[in-house]
N, C-alpha and C positions, 0 to 999 in steps of 0.2 A: 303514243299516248297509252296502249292499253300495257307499254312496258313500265310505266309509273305506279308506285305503289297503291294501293286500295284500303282506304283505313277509314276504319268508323271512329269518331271520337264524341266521349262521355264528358259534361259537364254537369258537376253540382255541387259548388262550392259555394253556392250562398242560397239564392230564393227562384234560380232559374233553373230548371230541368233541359238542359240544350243536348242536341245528339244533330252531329252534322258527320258529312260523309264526302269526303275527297279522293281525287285521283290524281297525285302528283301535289299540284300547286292549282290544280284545279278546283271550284266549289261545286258538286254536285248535287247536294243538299244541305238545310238547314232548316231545322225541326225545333223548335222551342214551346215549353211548358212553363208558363210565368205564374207563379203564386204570390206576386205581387199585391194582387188583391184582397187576400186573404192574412195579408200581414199590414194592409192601409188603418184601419181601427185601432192598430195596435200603436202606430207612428212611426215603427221600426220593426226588422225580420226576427220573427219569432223562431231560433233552429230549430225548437224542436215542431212548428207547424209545417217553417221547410221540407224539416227529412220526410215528415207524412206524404207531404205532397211528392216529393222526387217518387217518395215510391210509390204511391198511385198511379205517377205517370210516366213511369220509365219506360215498359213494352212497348203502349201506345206509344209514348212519341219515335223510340224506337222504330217500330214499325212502320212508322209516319216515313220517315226518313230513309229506310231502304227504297218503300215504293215510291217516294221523289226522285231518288240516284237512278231509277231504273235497274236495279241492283239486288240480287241474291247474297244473302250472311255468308253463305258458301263461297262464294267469291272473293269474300275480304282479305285481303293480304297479316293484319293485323288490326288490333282493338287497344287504343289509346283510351286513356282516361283520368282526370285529374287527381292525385295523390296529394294535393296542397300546393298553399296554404287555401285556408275556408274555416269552415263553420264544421266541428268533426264529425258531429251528426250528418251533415247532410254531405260530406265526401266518402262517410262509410258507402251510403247506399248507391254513388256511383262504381263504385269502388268494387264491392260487392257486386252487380249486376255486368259491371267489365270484364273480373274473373269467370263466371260462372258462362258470360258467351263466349270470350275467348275459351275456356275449355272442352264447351260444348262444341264449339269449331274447331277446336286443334288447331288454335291462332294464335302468334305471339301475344303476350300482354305488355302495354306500355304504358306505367304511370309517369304523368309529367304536371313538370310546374304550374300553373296558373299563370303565375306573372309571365313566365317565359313563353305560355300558349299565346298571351296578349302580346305579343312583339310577331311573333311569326305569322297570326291570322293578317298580316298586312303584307304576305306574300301571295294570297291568296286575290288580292286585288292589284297591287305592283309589282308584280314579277320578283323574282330571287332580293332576299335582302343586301344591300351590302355590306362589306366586312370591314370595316367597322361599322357599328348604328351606336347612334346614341337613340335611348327609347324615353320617352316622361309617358311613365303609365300615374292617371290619376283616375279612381273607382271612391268607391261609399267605403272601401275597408283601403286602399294604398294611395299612396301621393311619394311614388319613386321614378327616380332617377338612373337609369342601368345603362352599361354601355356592353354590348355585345359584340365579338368577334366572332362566335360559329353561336350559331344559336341554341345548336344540340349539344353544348359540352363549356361554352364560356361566357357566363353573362356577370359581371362584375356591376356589383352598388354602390352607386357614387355619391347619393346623399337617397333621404327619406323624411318622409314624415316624422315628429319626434312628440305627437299628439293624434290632435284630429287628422283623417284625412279630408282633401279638399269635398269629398262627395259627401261626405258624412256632416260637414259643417252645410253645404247646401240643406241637406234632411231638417238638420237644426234651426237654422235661420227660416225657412219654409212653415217648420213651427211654429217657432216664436210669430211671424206673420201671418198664423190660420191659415195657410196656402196647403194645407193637405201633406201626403206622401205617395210617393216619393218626390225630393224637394228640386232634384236638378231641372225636370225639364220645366217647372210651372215659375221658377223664380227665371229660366232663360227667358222665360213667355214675359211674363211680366219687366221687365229687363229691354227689350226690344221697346218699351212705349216710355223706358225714367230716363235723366240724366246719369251718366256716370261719374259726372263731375259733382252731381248736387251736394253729396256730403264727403268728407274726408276721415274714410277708413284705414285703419292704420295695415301698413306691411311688413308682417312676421318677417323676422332672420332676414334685414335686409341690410343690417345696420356693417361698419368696416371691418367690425370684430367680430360678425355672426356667423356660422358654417356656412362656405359657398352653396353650398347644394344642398343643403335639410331646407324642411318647408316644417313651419307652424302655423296652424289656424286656430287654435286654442283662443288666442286673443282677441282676434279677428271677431270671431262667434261673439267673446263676452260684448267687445267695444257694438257691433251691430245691438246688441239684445239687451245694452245698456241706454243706447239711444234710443230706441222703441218704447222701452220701459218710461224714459224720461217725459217724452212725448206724449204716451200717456197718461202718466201721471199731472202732468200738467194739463191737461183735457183735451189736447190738441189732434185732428186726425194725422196718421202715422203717411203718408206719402208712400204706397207701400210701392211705387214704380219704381221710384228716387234712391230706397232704398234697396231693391233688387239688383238696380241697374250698377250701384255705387260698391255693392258688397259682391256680386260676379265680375265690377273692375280689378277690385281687389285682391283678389282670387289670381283671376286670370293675369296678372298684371306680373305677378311672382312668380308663379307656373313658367311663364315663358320666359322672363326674364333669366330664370337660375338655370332653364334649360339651352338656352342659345347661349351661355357662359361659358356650359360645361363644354359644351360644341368646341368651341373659342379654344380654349384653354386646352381640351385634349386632342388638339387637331383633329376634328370630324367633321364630314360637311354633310351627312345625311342626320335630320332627325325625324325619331317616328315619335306620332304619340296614338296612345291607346287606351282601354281604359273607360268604364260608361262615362264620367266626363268629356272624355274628349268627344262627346257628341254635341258637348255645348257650343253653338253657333258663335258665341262671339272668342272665344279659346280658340279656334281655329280662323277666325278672322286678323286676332292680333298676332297668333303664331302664324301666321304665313306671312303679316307685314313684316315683323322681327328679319327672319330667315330670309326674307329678301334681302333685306338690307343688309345682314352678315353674312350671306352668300351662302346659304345653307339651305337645301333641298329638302322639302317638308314633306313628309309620309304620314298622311292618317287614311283609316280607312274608311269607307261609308258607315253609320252611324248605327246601325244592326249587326255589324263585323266590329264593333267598339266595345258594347252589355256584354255580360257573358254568356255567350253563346259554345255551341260543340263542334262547331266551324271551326273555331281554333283549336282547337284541342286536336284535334283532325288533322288541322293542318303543320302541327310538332310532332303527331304521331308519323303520319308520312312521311316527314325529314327525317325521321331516326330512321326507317325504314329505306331509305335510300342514302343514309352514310354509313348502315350498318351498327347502328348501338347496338348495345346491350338490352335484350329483352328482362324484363323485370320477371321474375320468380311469383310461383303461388303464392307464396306469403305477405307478398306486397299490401300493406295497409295505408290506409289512411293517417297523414301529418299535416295537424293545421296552424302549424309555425313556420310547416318544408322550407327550409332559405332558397332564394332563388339560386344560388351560385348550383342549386344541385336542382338543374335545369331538367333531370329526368331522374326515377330511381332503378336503377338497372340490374339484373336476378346478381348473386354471391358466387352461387353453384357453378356459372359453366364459362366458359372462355371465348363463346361468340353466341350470339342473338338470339339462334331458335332452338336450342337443345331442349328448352325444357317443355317443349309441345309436341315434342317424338312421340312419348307417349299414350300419345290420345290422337294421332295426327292420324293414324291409320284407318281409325273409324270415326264417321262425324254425326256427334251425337244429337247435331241439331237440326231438326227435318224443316 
C-alpha cells in the first residue's frame, strides 16, 4: 500500500470547496466546504459568491484533510485539481491554490476533468473500473451519457443534455412548488409519500425519431409548471406529493431507460452512475431493477462520493500517477467548457510526467 500513489485532490467547480486525499484506490479523507447556504436566498449558485467562498475556505479545509489522511504535504506524491468544466470563477481559485502547493512542494500538478473525476471516484468504493463502463453522470449543470475505456486517456460522449440538465430542472420544479434550494434532495423527500402514477408527465427524446441517447427536460419543467399554475389558478390545492413523486418518475424514468440502451446497444455490461443526482433514492432503485433485468451490473457510489466532492478528483489524480500521464505544466488554467474526451490537461514542454518540478524539487518550500 504505502507503494501506491499519494495525491491530494482540489475541487471547485461549482458551490462545493471539496479537498480529499487518497492512497492508491484508497479514501483517506474527505474534507468539504459547502456554500450551499449562502447561495439558498438567491434560488441558485451565485459564482461570483462561490469563488469568495472557495477562497475563504481553501487552507482550512485543506488543512482539514491532511490531519484526517494522517498525512504530511511533504509526502504527497502529487496535487490534482479540477481544470473543468465549472463555473470559471470558482475553478480559477482551485486551480490557483493547486499550483502554488504543488510548487511549494515540488509536486507534480494534474489538472483533470470533472466529469471524468465523477466516473473514477467509484473506484474508490468498487475496486478497479472495468474496461469498458458506461457512466450516466446526472448533476445541477450535466445529464450525460459517456462510455469509457481507460479512464485517464478515453472517455467518449454518447448523448447529453440538449437543455436542462436533470438536477437543474429538480432546482426549478422545487421552485415553482416553494420547496426551497437546493431542489433534488426535498422533491426526493416529498416523492417517497405522492403517487407516481397520479399525473402523466410527458418523456423528453423518447419518441422513434428522437436521439437515442440526448435527454431533454426543458419540456418536462414547462409541462410540470404548467399544471401547477393551472391548479392554481383554478383555486385548487396543488397535491405537492403527487406531483414530486410524478415529476422525479419522469426524470428518473429516462435517465435509465436511455442508459441501460446504450448498455444494450454498445455491448457493456457494467453501468456506473454518478453525479449529485444519482443520490436520489428512487434513480437508483429503478436503475438497479432495469439492469437486473438486462443483465447489467450497477455501480453507484454512496451518496457523498456522488456531490462534488475532492475525493474524486483525488482519486483521477492517483490514476494518472500510477499509469504515468503527463503532468500538466505551470501555465495550466482554468476551462469551463473542458470537453470531457480531454479527461486530463497534460504540460506541452516535456515527454514524461515529472520534468517540470525538477526545478523547485530540490528545496521544499512548504514547511
Amino acid at each position: 500500500m504505502a507503494d501506491e500513489p499519494l495525491v491530494l485532490g482540489i475541487e471547485t467547480s461549482c458551490d462545493e470547496t471539496g479537498v480529499g486525499i487518497v492512497r492508491g484506490r484508497t479514501l483517506l479523507a474527505d474534507a468539504i466546504a459547502s456554500s450551499v447556504d449562502e447561495h439558498a436566498r438567491f434560488g441558485g449558485v451565485v459564482p461570483e459568491v462561490a469563488s469568495r467562498a472557495h477562497l475563504e475556505a481553501m487552507v482550512p479545509t485543506i488543512e482539514r484533510a491532511l490531519k484526517e489522511a494522517g498525512v504530511s504535504a511533504k509526502d504527497l506524491d502529487g496535487i490534482a485539481v479540477t481544470a473543468g468544466p465549472g463555473l470559471a470563477g470558482a475553478l480559477l481559485v482551485g486551480v490557483s491554490a493547486a499550483k502554488a502547493y504543488a510548487y511549494a512542494l515540488g509536486k507534480p500538478l494534474y489538472g483533470v476533468n470533472h466529469l471524468a473525476s465523477h466516473i473514477c471516484v467509484d473506484q474508490l468504493e468498487h475496486g478497479a473500473l472495468p474496461e469498458p463502463t458506461m457512466a450516466l453522470l446526472v448533476s445541477g449543470g450535466h445529464s450525460s451519457l459517456l462510455l469509457s475505456s481507460d479512464i485517464t486517456s478515453d472517455v467518449r460522449p454518447m448523448g447529453a443534455t440538449i437543455d436542462d440538465a436533470a438536477g437543474e430542472a429538480f432546482d426549478k420544479i422545487a421552485r415553482v412548488l416553494n420547496l426551497g434550494f437546493p431542489g433534488g434532495p426535498v422533491i426526493d423527500r416529498y416523492a417517497k409519500e405522492g403517487d407516481p402514477r397520479a399525473i402523466a408527465f410527458p418523456r423528453g427524446l423518447t419518441g422513434p425519431r428522437d436521439p437515442a441517447y440526448d435527454f431533454s427536460f426543458s419540456g418536462l419543467k414547462t409541462a410540470v409548471a404548467r399544471w401547477i399554475e393551472a391548479k392554481r389558478a383554478a383555486g385548487e390545492d396543488v397535491p405537492v406529493r403527487d406531483v414530486a413523486a410524478s415529476f422525479q418518475e419522469a426524470v428518473v424514468d429516462v435517465l435509465t431507460r436511455k442508459a441501460v440502451r446504450a448498455c444494450r446497444d454498445e455491448g457493456v455490461d457494467h453501468l456506473m452512475i454518478g453525479g449529485g443526482v444519482a443520490a436520489n433514492s428512487r434513480l437508483r432503485v429503478l436503475a438497479q431493477e432495469r439492469c437486473e433485468a438486462a443483465g447489467i451490473r450497477l455501480r453507484v457510489p454512496r451518496p457523498k462520493l456522488c456531490t462534488d466532492n475532492g475525493a474524486m478528483v483525488a482519486a483521477l489524480g492517483a490514476e494518472m500517477v500510477a499509469r504515468g500521464r503527463a503532468a500538466s505544466d505551470w501555465d495550466l488554467s482554468a476551462d469551463s467548457s473542458l470537453p470531457v474526451t480531454d479527461t486530463h490537461v497534460p504540460g506541452r514542454s516535456h515527454d514524461h510526467g515529472h520534468d517540470h518540478v525538477h526545478e523547485v524539487s530540490k528545496g521544499n518550500l512548504y514547511s
